[in-house]
C-alpha atoms as an extended CHARMM CRD file, in Angstrom:
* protein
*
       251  EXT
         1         1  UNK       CA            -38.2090000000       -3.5960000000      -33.0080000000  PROA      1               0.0000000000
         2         2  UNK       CA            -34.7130000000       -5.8070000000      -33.7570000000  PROA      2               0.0000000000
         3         3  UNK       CA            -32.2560000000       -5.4220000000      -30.9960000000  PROA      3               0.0000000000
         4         4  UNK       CA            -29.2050000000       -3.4400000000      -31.6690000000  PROA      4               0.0000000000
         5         5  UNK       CA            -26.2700000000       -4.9170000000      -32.6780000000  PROA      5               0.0000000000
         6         6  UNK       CA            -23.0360000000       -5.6530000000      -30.6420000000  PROA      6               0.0000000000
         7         7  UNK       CA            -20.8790000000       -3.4490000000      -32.3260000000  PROA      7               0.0000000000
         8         8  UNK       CA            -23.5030000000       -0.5980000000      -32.2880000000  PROA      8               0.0000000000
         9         9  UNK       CA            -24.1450000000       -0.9320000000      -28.7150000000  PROA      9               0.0000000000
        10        10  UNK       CA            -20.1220000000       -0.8040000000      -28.2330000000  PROA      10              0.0000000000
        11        11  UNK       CA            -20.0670000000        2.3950000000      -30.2050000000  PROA      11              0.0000000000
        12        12  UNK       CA            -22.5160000000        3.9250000000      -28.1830000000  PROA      12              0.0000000000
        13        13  UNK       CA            -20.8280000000        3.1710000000      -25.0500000000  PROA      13              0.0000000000
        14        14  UNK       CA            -17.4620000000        4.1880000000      -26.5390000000  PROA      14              0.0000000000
        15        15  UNK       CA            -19.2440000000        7.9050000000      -27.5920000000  PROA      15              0.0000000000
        16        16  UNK       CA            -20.1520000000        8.2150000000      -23.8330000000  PROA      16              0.0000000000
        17        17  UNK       CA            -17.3240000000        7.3870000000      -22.1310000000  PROA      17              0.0000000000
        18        18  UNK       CA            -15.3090000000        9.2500000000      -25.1160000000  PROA      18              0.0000000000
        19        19  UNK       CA            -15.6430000000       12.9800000000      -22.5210000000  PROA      19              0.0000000000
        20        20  UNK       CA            -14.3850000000       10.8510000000      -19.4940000000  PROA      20              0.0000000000
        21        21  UNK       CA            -11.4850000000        8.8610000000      -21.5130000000  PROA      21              0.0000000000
        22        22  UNK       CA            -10.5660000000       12.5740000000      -23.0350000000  PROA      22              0.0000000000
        23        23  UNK       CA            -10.5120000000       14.7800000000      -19.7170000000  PROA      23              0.0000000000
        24        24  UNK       CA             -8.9000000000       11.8030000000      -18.1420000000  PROA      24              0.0000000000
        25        25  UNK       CA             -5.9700000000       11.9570000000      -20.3590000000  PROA      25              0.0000000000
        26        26  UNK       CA             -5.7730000000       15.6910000000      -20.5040000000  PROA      26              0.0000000000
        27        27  UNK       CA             -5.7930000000       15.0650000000      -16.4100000000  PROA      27              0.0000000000
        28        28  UNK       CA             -2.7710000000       12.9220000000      -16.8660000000  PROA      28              0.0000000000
        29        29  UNK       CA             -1.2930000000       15.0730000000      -19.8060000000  PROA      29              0.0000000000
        30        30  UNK       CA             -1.3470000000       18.6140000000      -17.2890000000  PROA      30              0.0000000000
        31        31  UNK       CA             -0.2760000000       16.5500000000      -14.5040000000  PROA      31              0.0000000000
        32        32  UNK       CA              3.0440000000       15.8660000000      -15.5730000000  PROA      32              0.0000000000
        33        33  UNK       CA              3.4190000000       19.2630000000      -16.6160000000  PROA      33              0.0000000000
        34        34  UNK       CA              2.1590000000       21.0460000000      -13.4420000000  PROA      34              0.0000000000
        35        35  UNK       CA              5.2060000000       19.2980000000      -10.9980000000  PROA      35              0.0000000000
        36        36  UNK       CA              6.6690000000       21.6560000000       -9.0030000000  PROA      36              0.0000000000
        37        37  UNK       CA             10.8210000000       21.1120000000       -8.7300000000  PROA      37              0.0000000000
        38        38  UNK       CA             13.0620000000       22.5980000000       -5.7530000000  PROA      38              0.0000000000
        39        39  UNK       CA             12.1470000000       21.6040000000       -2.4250000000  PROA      39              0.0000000000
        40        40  UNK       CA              9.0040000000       22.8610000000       -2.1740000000  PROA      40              0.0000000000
        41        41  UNK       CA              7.1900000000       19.5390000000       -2.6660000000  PROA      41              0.0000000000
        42        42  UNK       CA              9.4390000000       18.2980000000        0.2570000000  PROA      42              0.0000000000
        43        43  UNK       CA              8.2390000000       20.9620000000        2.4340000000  PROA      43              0.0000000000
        44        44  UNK       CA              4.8270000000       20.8660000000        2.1480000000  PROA      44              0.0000000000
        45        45  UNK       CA              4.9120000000       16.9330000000        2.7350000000  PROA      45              0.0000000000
        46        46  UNK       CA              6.6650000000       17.9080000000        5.8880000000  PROA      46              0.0000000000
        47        47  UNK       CA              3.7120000000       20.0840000000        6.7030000000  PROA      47              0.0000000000
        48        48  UNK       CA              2.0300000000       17.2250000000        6.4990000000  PROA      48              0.0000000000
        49        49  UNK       CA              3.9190000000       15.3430000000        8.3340000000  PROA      49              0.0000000000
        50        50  UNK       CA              3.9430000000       17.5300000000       11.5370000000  PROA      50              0.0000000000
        51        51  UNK       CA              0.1830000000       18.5630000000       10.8220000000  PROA      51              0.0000000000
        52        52  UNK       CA             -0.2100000000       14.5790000000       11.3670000000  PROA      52              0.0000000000
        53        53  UNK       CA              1.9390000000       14.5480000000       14.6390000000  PROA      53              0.0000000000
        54        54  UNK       CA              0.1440000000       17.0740000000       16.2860000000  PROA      54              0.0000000000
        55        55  UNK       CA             -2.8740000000       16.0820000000       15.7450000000  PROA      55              0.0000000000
        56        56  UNK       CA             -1.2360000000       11.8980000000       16.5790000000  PROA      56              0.0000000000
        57        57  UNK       CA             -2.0630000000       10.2270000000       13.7740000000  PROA      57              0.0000000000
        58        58  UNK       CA              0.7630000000       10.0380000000       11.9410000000  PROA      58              0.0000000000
        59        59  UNK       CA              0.9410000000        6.5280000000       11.6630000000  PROA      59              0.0000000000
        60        60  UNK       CA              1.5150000000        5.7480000000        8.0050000000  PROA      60              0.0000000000
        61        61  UNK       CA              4.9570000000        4.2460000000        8.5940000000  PROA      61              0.0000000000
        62        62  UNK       CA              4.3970000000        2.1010000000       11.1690000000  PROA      62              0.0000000000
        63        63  UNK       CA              1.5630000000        0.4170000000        9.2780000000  PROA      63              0.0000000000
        64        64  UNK       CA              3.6500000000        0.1190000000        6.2750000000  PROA      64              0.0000000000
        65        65  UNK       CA              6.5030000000       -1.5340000000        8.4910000000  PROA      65              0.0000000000
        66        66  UNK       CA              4.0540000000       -4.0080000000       10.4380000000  PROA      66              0.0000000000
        67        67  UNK       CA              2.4520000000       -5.1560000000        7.3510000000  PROA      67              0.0000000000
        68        68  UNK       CA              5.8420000000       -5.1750000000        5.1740000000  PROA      68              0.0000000000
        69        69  UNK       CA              7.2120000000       -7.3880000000        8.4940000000  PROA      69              0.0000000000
        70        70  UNK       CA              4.1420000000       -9.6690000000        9.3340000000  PROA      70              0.0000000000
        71        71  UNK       CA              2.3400000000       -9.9750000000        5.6890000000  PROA      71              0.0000000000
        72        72  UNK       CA              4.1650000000       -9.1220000000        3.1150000000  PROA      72              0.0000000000
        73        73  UNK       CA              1.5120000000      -10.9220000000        0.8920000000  PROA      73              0.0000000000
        74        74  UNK       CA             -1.1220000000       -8.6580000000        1.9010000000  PROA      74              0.0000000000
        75        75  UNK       CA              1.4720000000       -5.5320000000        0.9160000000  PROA      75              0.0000000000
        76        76  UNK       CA              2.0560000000       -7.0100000000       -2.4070000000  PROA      76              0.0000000000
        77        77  UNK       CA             -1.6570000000       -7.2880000000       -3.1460000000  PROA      77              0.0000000000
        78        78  UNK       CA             -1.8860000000       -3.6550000000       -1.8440000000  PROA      78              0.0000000000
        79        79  UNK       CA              0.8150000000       -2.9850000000       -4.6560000000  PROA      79              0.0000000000
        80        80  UNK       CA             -1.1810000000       -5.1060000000       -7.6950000000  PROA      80              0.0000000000
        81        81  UNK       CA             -4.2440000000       -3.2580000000       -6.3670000000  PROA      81              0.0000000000
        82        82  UNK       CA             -2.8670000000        0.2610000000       -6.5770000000  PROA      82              0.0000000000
        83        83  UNK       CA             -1.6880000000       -0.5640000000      -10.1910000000  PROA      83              0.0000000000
        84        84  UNK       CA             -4.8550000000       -1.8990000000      -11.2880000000  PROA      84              0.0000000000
        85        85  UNK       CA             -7.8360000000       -1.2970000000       -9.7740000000  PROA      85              0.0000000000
        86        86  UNK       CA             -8.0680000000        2.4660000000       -9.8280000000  PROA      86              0.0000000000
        87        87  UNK       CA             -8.4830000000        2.7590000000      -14.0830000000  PROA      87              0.0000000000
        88        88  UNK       CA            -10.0740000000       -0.8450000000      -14.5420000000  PROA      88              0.0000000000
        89        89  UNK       CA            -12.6040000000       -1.2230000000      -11.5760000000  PROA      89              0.0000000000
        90        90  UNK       CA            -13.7760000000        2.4910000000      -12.5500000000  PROA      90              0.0000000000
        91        91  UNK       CA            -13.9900000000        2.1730000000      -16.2590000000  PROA      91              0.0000000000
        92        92  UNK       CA            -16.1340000000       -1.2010000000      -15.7130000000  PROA      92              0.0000000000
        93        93  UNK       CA            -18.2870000000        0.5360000000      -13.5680000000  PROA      93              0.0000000000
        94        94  UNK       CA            -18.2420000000        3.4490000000      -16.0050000000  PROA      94              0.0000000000
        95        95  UNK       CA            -19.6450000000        0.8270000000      -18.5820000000  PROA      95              0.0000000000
        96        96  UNK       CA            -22.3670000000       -0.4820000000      -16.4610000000  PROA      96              0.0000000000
        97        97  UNK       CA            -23.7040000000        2.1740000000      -15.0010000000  PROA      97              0.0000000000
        98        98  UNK       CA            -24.4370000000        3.8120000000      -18.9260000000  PROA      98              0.0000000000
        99        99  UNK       CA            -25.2670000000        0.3060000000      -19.8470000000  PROA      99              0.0000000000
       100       100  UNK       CA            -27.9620000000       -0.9580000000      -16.9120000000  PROA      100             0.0000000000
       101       101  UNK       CA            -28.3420000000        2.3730000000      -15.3710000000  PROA      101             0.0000000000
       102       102  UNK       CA            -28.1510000000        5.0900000000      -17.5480000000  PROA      102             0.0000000000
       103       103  UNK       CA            -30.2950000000        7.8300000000      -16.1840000000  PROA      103             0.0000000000
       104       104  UNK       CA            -27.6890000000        7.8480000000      -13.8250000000  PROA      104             0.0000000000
       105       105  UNK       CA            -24.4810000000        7.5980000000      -16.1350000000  PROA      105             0.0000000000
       106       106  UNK       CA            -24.2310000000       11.9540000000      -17.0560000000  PROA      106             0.0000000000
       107       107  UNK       CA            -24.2250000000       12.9160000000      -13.0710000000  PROA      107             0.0000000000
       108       108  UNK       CA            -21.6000000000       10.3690000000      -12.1810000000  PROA      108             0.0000000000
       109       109  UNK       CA            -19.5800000000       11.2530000000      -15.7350000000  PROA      109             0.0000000000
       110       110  UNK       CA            -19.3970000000       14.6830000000      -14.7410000000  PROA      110             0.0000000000
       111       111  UNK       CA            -18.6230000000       14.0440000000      -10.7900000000  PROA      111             0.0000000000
       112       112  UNK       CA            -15.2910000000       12.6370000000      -12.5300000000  PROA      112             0.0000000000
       113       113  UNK       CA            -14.6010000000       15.3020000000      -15.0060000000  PROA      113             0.0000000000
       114       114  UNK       CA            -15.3840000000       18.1240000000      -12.1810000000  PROA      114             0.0000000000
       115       115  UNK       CA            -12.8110000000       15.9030000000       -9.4650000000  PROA      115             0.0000000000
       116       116  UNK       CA             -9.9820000000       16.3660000000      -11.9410000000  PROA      116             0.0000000000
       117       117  UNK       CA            -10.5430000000       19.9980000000      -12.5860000000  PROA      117             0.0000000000
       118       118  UNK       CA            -10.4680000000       20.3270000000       -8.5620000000  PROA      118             0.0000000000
       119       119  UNK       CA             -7.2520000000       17.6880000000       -8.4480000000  PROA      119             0.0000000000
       120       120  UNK       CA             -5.3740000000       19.7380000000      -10.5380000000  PROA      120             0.0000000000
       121       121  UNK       CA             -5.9880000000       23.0250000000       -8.5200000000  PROA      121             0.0000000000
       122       122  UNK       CA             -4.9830000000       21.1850000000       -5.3930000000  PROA      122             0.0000000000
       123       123  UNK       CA             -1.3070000000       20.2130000000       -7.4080000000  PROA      123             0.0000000000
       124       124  UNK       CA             -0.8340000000       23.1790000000       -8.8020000000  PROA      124             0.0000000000
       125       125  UNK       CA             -1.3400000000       25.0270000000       -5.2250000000  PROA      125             0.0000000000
       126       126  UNK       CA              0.1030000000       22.4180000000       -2.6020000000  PROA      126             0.0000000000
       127       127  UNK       CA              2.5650000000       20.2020000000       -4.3180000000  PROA      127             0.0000000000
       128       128  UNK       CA              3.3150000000       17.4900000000       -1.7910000000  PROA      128             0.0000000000
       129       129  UNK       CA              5.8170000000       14.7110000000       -2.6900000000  PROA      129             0.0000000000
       130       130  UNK       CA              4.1420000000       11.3550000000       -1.4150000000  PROA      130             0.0000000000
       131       131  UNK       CA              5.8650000000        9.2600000000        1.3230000000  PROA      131             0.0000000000
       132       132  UNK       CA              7.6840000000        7.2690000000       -1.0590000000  PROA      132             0.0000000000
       133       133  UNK       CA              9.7880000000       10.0650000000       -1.7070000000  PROA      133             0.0000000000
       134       134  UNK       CA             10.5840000000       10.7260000000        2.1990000000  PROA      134             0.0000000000
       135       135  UNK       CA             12.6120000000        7.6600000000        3.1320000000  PROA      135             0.0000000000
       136       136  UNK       CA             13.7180000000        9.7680000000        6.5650000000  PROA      136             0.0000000000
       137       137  UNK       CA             10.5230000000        9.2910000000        8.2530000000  PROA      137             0.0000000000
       138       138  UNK       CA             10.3420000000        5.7640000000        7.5170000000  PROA      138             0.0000000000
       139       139  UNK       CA              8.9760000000        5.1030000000        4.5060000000  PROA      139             0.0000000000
       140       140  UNK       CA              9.8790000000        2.7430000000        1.4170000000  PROA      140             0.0000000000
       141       141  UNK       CA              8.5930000000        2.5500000000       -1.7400000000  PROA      141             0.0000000000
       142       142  UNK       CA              6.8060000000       -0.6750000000       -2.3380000000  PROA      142             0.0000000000
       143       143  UNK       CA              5.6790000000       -0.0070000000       -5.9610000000  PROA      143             0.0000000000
       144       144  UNK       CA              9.1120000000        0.2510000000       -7.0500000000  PROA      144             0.0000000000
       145       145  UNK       CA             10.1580000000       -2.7290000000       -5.0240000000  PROA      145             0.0000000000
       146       146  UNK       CA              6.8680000000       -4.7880000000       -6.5460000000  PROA      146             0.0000000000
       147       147  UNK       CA              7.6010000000       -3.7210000000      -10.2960000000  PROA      147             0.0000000000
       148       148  UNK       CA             11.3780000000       -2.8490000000      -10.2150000000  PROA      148             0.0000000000
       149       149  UNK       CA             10.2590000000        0.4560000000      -12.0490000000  PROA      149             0.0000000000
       150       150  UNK       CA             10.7830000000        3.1590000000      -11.0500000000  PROA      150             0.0000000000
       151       151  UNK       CA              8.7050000000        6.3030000000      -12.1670000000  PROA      151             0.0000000000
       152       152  UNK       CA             11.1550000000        9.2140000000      -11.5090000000  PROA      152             0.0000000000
       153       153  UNK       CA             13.4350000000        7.7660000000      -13.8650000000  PROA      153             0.0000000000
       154       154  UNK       CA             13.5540000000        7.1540000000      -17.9310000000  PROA      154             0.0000000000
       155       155  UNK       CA             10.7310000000        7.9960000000      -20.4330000000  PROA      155             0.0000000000
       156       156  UNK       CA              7.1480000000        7.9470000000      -18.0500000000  PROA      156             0.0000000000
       157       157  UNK       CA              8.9720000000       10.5450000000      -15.9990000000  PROA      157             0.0000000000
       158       158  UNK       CA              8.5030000000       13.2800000000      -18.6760000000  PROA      158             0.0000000000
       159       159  UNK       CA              4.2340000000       12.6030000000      -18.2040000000  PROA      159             0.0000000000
       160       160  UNK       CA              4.4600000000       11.7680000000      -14.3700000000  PROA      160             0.0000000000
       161       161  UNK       CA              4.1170000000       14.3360000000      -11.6760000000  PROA      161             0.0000000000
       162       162  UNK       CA              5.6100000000       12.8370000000       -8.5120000000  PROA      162             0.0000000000
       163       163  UNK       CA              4.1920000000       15.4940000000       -6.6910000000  PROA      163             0.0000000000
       164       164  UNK       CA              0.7780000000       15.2630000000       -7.1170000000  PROA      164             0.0000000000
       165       165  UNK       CA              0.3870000000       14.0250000000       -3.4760000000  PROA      165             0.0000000000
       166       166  UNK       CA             -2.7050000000       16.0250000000       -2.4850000000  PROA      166             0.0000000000
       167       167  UNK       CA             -5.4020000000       15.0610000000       -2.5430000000  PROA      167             0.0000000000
       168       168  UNK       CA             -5.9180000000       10.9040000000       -3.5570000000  PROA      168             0.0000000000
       169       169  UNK       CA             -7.1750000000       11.0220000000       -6.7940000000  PROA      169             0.0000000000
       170       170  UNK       CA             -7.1000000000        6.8570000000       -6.4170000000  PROA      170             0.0000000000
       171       171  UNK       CA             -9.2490000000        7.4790000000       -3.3580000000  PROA      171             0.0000000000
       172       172  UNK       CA            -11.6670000000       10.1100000000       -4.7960000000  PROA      172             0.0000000000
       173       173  UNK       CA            -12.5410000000        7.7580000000       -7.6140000000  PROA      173             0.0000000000
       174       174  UNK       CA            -13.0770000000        5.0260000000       -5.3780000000  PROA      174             0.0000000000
       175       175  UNK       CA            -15.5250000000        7.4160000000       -3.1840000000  PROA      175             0.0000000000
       176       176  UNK       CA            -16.6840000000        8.4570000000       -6.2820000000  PROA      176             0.0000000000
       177       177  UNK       CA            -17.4900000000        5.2430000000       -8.6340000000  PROA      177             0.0000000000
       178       178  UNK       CA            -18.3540000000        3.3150000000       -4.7880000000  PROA      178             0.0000000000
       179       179  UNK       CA            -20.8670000000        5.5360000000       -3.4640000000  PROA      179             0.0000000000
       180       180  UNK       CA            -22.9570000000        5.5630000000       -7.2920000000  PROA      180             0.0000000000
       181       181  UNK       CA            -22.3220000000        1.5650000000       -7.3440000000  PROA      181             0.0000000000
       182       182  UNK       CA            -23.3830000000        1.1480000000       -3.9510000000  PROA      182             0.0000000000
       183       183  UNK       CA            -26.9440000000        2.8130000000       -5.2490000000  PROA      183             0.0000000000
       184       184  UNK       CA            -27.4820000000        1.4050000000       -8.4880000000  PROA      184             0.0000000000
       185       185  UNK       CA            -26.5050000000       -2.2210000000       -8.2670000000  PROA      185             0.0000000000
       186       186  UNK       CA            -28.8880000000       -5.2240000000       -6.9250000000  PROA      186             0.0000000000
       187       187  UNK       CA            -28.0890000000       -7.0760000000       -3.8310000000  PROA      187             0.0000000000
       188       188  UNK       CA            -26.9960000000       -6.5760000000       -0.3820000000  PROA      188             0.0000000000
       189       189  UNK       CA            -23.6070000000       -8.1630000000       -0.5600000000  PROA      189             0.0000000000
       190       190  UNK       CA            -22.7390000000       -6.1070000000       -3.2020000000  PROA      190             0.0000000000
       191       191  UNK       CA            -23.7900000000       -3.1840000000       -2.0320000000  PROA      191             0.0000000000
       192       192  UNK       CA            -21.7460000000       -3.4120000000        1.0140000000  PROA      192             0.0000000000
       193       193  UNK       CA            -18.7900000000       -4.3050000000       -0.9310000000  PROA      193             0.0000000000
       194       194  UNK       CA            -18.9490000000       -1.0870000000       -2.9080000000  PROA      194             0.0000000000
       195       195  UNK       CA            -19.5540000000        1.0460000000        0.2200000000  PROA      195             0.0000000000
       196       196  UNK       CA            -16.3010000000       -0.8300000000        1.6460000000  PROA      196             0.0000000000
       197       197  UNK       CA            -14.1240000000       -0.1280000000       -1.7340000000  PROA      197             0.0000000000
       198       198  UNK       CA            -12.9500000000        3.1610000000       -0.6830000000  PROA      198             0.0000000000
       199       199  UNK       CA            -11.8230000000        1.8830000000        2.6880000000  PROA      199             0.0000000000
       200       200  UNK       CA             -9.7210000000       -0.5840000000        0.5130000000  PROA      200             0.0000000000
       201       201  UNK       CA             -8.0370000000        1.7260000000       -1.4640000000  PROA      201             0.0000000000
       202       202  UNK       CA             -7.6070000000        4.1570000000        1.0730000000  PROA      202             0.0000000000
       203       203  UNK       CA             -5.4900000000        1.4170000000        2.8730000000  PROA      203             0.0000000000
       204       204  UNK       CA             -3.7880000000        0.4800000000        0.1840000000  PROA      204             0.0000000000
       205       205  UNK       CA             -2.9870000000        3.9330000000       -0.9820000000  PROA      205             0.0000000000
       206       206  UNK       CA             -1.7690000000        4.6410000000        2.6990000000  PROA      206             0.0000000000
       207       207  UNK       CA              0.3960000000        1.1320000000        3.2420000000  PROA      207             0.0000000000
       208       208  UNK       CA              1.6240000000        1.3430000000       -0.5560000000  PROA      208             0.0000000000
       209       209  UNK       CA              3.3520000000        4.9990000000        0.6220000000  PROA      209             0.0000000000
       210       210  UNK       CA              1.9740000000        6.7620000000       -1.9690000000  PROA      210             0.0000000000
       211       211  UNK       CA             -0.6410000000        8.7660000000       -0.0540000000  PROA      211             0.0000000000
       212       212  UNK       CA             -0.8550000000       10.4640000000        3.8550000000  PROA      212             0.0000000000
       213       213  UNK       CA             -4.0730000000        9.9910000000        5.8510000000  PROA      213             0.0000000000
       214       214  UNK       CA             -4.1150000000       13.8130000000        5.2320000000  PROA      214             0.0000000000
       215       215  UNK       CA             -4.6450000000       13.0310000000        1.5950000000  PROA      215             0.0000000000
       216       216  UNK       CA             -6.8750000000       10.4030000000        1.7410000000  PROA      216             0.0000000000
       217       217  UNK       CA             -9.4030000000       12.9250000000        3.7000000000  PROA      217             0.0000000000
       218       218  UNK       CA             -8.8610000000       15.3020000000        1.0640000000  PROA      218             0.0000000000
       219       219  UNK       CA             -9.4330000000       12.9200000000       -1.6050000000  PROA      219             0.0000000000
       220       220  UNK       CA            -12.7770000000       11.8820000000       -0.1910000000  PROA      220             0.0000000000
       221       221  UNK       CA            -13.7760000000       15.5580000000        0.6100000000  PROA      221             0.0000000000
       222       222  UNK       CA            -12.7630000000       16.5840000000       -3.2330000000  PROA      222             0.0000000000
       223       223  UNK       CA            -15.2610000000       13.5670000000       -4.7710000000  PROA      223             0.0000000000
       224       224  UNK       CA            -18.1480000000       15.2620000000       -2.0220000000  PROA      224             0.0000000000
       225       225  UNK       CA            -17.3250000000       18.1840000000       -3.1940000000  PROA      225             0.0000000000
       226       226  UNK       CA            -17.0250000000       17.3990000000       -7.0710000000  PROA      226             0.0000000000
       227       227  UNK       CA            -20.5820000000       15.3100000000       -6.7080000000  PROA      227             0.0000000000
       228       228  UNK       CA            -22.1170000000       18.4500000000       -5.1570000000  PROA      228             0.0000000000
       229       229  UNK       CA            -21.2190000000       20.0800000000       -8.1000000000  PROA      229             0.0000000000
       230       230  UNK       CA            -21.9890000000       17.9000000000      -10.6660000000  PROA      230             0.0000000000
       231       231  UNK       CA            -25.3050000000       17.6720000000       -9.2650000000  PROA      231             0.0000000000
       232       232  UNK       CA            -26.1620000000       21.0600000000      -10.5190000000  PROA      232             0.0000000000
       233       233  UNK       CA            -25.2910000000       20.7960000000      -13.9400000000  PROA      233             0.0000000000
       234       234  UNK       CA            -27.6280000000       19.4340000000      -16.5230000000  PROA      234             0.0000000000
       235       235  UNK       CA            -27.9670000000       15.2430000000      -15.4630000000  PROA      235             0.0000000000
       236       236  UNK       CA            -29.7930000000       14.2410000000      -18.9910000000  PROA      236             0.0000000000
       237       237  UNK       CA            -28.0430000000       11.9560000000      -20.9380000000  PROA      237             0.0000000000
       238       238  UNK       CA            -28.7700000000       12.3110000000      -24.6930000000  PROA      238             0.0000000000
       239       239  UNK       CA            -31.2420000000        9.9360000000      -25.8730000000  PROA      239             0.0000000000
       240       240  UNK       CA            -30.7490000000        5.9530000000      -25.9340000000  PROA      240             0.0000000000
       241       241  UNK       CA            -32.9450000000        3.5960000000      -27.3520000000  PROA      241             0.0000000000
       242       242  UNK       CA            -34.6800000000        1.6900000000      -24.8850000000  PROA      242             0.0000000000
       243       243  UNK       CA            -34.2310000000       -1.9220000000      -26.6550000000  PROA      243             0.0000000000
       244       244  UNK       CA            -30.6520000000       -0.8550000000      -26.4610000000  PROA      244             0.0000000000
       245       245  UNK       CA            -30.5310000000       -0.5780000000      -22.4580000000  PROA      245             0.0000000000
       246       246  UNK       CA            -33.9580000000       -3.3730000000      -21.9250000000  PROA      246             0.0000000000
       247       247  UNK       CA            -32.1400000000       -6.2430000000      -23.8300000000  PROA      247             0.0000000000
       248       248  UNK       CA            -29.0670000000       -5.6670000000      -22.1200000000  PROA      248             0.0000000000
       249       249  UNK       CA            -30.6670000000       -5.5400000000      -18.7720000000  PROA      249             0.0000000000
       250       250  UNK       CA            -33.0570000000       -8.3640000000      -19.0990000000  PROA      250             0.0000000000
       251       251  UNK       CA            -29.6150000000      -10.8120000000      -19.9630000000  PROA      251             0.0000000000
């Protein structure tokens, strides 16, 4: 049996990922439409806020302060890594996982596609600005700073919800595409570094001031949640020729 072509293997890969790449941009699309104005995102990130002080963690801007003081390299990679890792690093995994592992590809697909439904809920019912947007307890916005862009302002404002605070959809992927990774690829180093990938991005998310503590929980608890529910829908992947996913695996 001849081994598939490049460009057939490609389309295949682009008709599986074509669900994710669609409800991602509808995700993005209702997003931006779903932004609450007023000051109602204001106070619910103050309920935050206070939620944090009573319980004494609210430590967000002090980390952002010590790191922006001390290691202000570290704070600019947090700022490259927000902007890049969340769509590459999960599209590449994406890839491999239908590519080397692809029993496993329609259960982690649909972990995403269920997260976003339960993202948008969690906008539409708690808008929260992020702590970018609340200078008065101490924080600054280190995106803008890095990029000198700022996304409240000209065109990408129209398709941007600022608001969409709650939960961390940058740390539910990360739980998301980190806990499959950490199961499917070979060796113990990286392993470990896929079970530590949420921890980086929930630091960055926190030290970048785009994100609360409170939201990183949240975000972790929605990709439990959205995996739980994945896991009962149907998990078979339409059919793939084997010399499609042996050839590749055996390079």
């Amino acid at each position: 049996m001849s081994s598939p072509s490049i460009s057939s293997r490609a389309a295949r890969v682009a008709l599986q990922l074509g669900p994710f790449a669609l409800a991602y941009a509808g995700y993005e699309l209702v997003r931006g439409l779903v932004g609450a104005g007023g000051t109602r995102p204001f106070s619910d990130a103050t309920r935050i806020v206070e939620l944090e002080r009573g319980l004494h963690i609210f430590v967000e801007p002090q980390l952002q302060s010590w790191v922006t003081i001390h290691a202000r390299w570290l704070l600019d990679l947090a700022d490259w890594t927000y902007l890049n890792a969340h769509f590459a690093l999960t599209t590449g995994a994406l890839v491999f996982i239908y590519v080397r592992r692809n029993d496993a590809f329609r259960p982690v697909r649909n972990a995403f596609m269920v997260a976003m439904v339960l993202a948008l809920a969690g906008y539409c019912l708690f808008p929260a600005a992020p702590p970018r947007l609340m200078p008065q307890w101490g924080f600054s916005d280190s995106i803008q700073q890095f990029t000198h862009v700022s996304l409240e302002q000209g065109p990408a404002s129209a398709l941007v919800n600022p608001y969409a605070a709650v939960p961390s959809m940058h740390v539910c992927f990360a739980v998301l595409i980190g806990m499959a990774m950490a199961r499917l690829v070979g060796g113990r180093g990286a392993r470990l570094l896929w079970r530590l990938y949420p921890m980086l991005i929930g630091f960055v998310v926190v030290v970048t001031a785009n994100h609360y503590l409170t939201d990183v929980a949240l975000g972790a608890l929605t990709a439990l949640l959205a995996g739980a529910i994945a896991g009962r829908l149907p998990a078979r992947a339409p059919a793939v020729r084997p010399a499609m996913i042996y050839s590749l695996s055996r390079r």
